[in-house]
N, C-alpha and C positions, 0 to 999 in steps of 0.2 A: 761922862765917865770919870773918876774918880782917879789922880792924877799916879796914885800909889798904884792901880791894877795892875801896868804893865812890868814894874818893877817884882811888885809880889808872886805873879802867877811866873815869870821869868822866863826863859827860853826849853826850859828841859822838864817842866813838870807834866808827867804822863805820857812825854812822844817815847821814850824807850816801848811800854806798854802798848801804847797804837801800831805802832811800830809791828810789832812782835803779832800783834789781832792781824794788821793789813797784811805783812808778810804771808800769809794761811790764804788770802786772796789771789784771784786771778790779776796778769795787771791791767790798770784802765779799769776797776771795778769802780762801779759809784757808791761811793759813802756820803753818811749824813753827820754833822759834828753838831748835837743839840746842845744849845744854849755857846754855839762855838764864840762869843763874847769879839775880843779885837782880831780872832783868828793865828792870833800868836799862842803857841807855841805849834799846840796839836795841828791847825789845821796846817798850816804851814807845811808842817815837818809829812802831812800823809800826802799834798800837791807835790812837796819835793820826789818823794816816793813814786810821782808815778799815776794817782789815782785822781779819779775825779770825786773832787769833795766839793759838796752843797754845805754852806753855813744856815744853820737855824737860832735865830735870838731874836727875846721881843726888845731887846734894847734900841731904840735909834740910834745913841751913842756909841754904843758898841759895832754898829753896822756901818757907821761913819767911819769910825777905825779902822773895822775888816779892809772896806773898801777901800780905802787907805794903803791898808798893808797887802794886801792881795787885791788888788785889782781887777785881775782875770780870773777872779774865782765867784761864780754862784752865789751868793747872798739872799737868805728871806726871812722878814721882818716878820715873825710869825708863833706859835703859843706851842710846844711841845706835847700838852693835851690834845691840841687840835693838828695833827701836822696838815698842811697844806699841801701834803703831794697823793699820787695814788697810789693805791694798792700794789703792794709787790716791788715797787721801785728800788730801791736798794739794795747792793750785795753787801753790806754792812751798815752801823752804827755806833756812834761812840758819846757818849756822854760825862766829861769829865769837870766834878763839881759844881753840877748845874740843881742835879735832880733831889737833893737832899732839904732843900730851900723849900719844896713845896711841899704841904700838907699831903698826910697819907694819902685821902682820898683823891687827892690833885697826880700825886706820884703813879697810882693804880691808873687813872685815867692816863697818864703820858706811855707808861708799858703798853695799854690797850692802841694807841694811836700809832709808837713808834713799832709793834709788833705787825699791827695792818701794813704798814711802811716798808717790810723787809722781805724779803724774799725768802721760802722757804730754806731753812739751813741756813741762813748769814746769823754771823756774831752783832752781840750789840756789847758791847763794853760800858760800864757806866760806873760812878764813884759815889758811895750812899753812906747811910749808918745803919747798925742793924743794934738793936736793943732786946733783949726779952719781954723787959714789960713797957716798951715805949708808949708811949699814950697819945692822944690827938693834940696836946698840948703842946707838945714840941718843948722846946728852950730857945734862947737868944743867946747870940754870941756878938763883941764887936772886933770889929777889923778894921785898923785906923782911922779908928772914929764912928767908923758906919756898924748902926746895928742891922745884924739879921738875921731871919727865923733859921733854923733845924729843924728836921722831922725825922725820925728812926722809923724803921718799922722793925716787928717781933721777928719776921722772916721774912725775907726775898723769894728764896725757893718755893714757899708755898704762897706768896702773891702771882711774881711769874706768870707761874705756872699756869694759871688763872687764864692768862692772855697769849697762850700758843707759844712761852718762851722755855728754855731748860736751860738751869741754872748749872754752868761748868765747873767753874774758877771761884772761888774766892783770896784776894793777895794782901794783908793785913800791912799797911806798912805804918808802924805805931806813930804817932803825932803827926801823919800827912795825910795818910786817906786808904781808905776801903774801899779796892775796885773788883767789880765783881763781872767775869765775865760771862755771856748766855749766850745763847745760839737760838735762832727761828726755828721751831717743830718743822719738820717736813711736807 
């Protein structure tokens, strides 16, 4: 992992947000943090909360960390497209920063996977880009040094949708992130 991550992503980026999704839960519900990285800040802030949170990332370095900084917390080394749990498992989802990285067609498949994952009615929060005429080509961006991909898609609402999800929320917040939040169909 990259020595700048834990300073960049910081202590506070998106737990007010998670925050605010977990609060709407029961307490003690199981949630899932995809691509939850060293487990700072979100997942943290939803175990302080109360709830059981499972980390998902395919990083080993990042799962080094978690394990690190939460100890007692669930951990699995594993692809977002494919989640490795079973159907219906979780009263929520969150995804912050993770899901924009992948190509369109990679992104549709992680909806299809984390959607099987959720329980009928739970939120999934997640942070993306949304373009009108975005294309498969994506862009590059770098971030201290390290390059890496973007993918936009034209719509969320009508991807979703696709995969048993209904699209809520959208919260614009200009130069940090587009977090969009959805709920599991019934």
């Amino acid at each position: 992992m990259p020595n700048w991550y834990p300073s960049d992503r910081g202590r506070t980026v998106g737990v007010a947000d998670a925050l605010a999704v977990a609060a709407t839960l029961p307490a003690h519900s199981r949630i899932l943090d995809i691509g939850c990285g060293n487990g700072v800040p979100i997942t943290e802030a939803l175990v302080n909360a109360g709830h059981r949170v499972v980390g998902l990332d395919s990083s080993a370095g990042m799962l080094d960390r978690f394990r690190a900084n939460l100890p007692g917390t669930p951990v699995v080394r594993g692809d977002a497209r494919q989640c490795p749990f079973g159907d219906r498992t979780f009263d929520g989802a969150f995804s912050w920063g993770m899901l924009f990285h992948l190509r369109r067609v990679d992104q549709a498949a992680a909806f299809a996977s984390v959607s099987r994952v959720l329980k009928p009615g739970a939120p999934f929060l997640f942070t993306a880009a949304e373009i009108d005429d975005a294309d498969d080509a994506g862009i590059t961006g770098t971030m201290n040094g390290v390059t890496f991909p973007y993918y936009a898609i034209p719509s969320y609402r009508t991807l979703i949708v696709e995969y048993g999800l209904v699209l809520l929320d959208v919260h614009d917040d200009p130069g940090v992130s587009t977090s969009y939040l959805a709920r599991r169909s019934p």
